[in-house]
N, C-alpha and C positions, 0 to 999 in steps of 0.2 A: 146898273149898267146893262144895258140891251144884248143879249146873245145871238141877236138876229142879225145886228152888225158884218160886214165885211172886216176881219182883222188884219193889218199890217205887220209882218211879220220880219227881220230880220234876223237870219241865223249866220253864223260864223264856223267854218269846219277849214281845217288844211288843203283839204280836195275835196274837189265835188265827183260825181261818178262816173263821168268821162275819163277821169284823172286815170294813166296807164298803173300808177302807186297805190288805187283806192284796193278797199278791201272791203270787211264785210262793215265796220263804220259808216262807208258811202252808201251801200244799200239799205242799211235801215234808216239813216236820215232819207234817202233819194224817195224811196217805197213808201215812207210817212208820209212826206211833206208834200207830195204831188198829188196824194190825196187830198194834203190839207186843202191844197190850192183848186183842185175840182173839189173843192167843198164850197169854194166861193172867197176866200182869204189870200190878199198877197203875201205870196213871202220870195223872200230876195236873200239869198245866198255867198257871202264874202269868203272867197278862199283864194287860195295860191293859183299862180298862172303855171303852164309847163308848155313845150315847146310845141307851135304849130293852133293853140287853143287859142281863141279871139276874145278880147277882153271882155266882152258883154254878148250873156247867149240866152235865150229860152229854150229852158227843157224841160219837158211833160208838164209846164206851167211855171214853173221855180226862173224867179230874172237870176242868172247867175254872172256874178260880176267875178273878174278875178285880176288878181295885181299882186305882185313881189315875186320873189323867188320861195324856193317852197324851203328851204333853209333857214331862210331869214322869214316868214312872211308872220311870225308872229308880233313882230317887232313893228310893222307896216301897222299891223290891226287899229290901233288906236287913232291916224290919222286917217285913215281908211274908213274908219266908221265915222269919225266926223265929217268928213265930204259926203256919206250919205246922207247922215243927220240932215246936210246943210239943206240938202232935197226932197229929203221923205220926213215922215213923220209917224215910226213906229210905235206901234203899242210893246212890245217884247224883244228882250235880243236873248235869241236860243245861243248859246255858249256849247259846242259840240266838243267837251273835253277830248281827243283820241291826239295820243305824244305828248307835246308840250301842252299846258295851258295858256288860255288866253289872258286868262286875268280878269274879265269883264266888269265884278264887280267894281274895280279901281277907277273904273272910267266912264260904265255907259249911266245912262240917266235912265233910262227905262227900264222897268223891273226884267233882271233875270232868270233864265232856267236853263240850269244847266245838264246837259245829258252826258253821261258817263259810263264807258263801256266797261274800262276796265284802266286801273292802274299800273305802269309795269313794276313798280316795285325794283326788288333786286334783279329780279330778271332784265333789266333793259340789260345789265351786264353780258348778257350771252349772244346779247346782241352785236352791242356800237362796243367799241372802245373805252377806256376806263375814262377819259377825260370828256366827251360826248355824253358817254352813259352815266356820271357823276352831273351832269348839268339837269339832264333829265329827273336823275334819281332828286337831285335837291329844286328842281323845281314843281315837283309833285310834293313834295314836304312842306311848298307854303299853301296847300290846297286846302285844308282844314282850316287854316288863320285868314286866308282871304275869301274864300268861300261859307263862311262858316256860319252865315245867315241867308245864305242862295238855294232856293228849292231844288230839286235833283229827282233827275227822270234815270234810272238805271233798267240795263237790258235782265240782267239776272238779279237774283238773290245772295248769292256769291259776293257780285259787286257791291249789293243794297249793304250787307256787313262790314265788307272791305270799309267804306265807305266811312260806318259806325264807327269800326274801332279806330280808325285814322283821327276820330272828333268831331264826324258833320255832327250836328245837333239838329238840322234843319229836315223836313220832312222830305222823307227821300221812294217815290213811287217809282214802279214798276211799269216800262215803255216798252212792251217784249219787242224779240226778235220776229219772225214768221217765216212762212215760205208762201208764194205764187202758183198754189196747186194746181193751176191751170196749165204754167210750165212746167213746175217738176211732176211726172209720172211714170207711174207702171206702165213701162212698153214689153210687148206678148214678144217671148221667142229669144231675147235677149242677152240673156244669162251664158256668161263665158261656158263652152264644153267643160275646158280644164280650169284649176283653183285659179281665180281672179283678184289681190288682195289691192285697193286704189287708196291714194291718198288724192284730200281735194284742197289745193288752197296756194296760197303765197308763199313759198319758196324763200322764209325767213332764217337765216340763225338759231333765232331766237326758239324758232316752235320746233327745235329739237326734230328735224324729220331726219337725221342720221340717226335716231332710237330704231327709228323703222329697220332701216338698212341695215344695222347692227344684228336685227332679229332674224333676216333672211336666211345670212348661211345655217342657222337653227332648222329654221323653217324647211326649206331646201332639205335637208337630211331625215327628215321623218315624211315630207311630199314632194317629191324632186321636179315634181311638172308646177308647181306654184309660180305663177307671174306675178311683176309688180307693176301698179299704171301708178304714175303719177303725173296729175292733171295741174294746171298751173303753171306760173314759171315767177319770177323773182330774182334776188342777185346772190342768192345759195345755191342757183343751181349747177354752177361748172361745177364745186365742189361735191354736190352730190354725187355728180356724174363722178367725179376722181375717185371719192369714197367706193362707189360701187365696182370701179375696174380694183380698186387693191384688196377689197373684201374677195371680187372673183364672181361677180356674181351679176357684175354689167351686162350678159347674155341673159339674164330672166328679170330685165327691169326694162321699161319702155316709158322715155320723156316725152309725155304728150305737149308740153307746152301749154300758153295761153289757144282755148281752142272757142270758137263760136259757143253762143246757149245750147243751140240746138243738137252740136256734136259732143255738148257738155252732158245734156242728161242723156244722151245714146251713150257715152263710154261709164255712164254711171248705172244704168242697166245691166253693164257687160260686168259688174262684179260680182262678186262671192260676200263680201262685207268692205267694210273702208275702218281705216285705223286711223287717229289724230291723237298725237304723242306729245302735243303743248302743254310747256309748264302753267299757263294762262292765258283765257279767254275770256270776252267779255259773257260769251256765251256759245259760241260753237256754232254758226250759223251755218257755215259748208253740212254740221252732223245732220241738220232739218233735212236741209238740199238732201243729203243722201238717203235720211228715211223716205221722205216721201215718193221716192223712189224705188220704196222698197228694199235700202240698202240697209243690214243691221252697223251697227261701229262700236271698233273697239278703241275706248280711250282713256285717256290716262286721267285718276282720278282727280282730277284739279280744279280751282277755280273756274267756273263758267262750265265746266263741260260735265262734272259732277249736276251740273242742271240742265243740261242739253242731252246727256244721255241717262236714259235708265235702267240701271244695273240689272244684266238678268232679263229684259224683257223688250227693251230697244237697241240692246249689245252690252258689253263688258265694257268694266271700268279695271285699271290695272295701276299699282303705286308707279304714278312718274319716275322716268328715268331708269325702272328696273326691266333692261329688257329682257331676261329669264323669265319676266312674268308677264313679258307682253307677247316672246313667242309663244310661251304654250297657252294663251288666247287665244291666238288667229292659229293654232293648231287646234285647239278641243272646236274650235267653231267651224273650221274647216272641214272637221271630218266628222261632222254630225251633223246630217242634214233634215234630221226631223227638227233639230234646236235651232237651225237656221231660219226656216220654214216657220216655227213660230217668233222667231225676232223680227223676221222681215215684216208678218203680217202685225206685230203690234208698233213694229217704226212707221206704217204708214199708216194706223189711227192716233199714233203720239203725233205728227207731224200735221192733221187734221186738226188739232187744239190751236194751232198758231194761225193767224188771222190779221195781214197787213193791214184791209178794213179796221177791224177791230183796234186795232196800234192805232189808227190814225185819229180814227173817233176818242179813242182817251187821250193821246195829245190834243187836241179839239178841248175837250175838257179840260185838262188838264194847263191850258194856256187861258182859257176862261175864269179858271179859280184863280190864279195870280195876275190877270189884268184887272178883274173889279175889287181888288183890295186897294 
């Protein structure tokens, strides 16, 4: 079969990157795939609708079709990809595992590949509710039995294992994360006067950002002029805010909110280092953002971010959940600013290795080796 071809591409994701819900999931598909499609390949897009978004849109090349609600939309998926079926005529259906599973094998007719950030495992628990997060937990448990002859594009190594011990048998490559070095940089003059400690991300339960809060009044007591930025927003953040007035410590934390790109890598300049305190990631793609920024981060040794950061040389890795060990991180880091000085300048040659180009060119391959079989 000819590689010179134009390929048809359909992929399946919850949301697409408009979505107000997406997360770092959306930007590795979005940042892939609009390459794929400036590479010359359709690809068309099936996810949930959300309020005020028009069912059918072009972005940076991607047709993105959207229908159901985003609760229900896994349930749509099946009659939803037969009306496009009835229309198009794809070589590939990408299967973008992130929450629920789609299931694809059970029903599409053209070969599979499924990309996989990450499982939540027990963790959805600290999430959803028991009866929510038991739906999830047991329908991640038929993931090995239905999938279990489906090729698999994973963000980390982490996940490539997860992945193993669960039973895939089938050959499971490496789709990395990256960053857009042309948006994130070193901007000159930036750097907070006094200690600047940021979190960057979704405003989840689940990603444990009360570990942080917990560490402050620590923190506070050995550097009392320490601020906290937290960029982002989500539906944990009233509670954070609560956490921080009963901690006493809402006077040296500042909710940035959702804020533009542009005012995104300016408040990420103005740090000292950035902490991520998640039990699991697919891969840590905010920790990129913040190296190549010259941001060092301290995080917790987990899933996905044991491979997003590197201990000792692009920031500290600390045992989740122990925040005793996560204050006196962002304190030995804080106040040693030759060791800062070399985490900063080797986060933004770790974060030169990642290469969206690069991603997109091996999915490009990587959808070529399973359409000529």
């Amino acid at each position: 079969m000819s590689t010179n071809r134009s390929l048809n591409i359909l992929a399946i994701n919850w949301q697409d990157i408009t979505n107000p819900l997406g997360g770092g999931a959306e930007v590795h598909f979005h940042e892939i795939f609009k390459r794929v499609a400036a590479a010359g390949h359709q690809v068309t897009l099936l996810c949930c609708s959300y309020a005020g978004a028009p069912s059918f849109e072009m972005i940076d090349g991607i047709r993105v079709v959207r229908s159901g609600s985003r609760n229900l939309f896994n349930y749509y998926v099946p009659r939803l990809y037969r009306s496009l079926c009835a229309q198009n005529r794809f070589d590939i259906v990408i299967d973008d595992i992130n929450k629920i599973p789609f299931f694809t094998p059970l029903f599409v007719r053209e070969p599979p590949l499924a990309i996989a950030h990450h499982l939540f495992g027990k963790s959805i628990y600290l999430e959803a509710p028991f009866f929510p997060a038991s739906y999830v937990w047991a329908s991640e448990k038929l993931v090995p039995l239905i999938y279990r002859n489906t090729r698999f594009a994973v963000v980390s190594e982490s996940t490539r294992q997860e992945l193993q011990r669960l039973g895939i048998r089938s050959q499971v490559d490496l789709l990395p994360n990256a960053v857009d070095l042309a948006k994130y940089q070193e901007l000159p003059r930036q750097r907070s006067e006094t200690p600047l400690i940021g979190y960057l991300g979704r405003l989840k339960k689940y990603k444990s950002i009360d570990h942080l809060l917990r560490a402050m009044p620590g923190i506070l007591r050995t550097m009392p002029s320490v601020r906290l930025l937290i960029i982002g927003d989500g539906d944990y953040a009233s509670t954070l805010g609560q956490l921080a007035k009963t901690l006493g410590i809402d006077k040296n934390i500042e909710f940035a909110g959702h804020v533009p790109h542009e005012e995104k890598v300016r408040l990420l300049n103005k740090l000292w280092l950035a902490v991520n305190p998640s039990p699991k990631e697919g891969w840590g793609l905010t920790v990129i953002e913040a190296n190549a920024c010259g941001i060092p981060v301290v995080a917790a040794d987990s899933p996905g971010l044991r491979d997003s950061v590197v201990h000792q040389r692009t920031g500290l890795l600390y045992s989740y959940g122990d925040v005793a060990e996560l204050t006196q991180s962002v304190i030995e880091l804080l106040g040693n600013s030759e060791k800062r000085t070399y985490l900063s300048t080797q986060a933004r040659k770790w974060a030169e290795n990642f290469s969206w180009d690069a991603s997109a060119q091996k999915a490009i391959e990587l959808i070529w080796s399973i359409v000529s079989k």
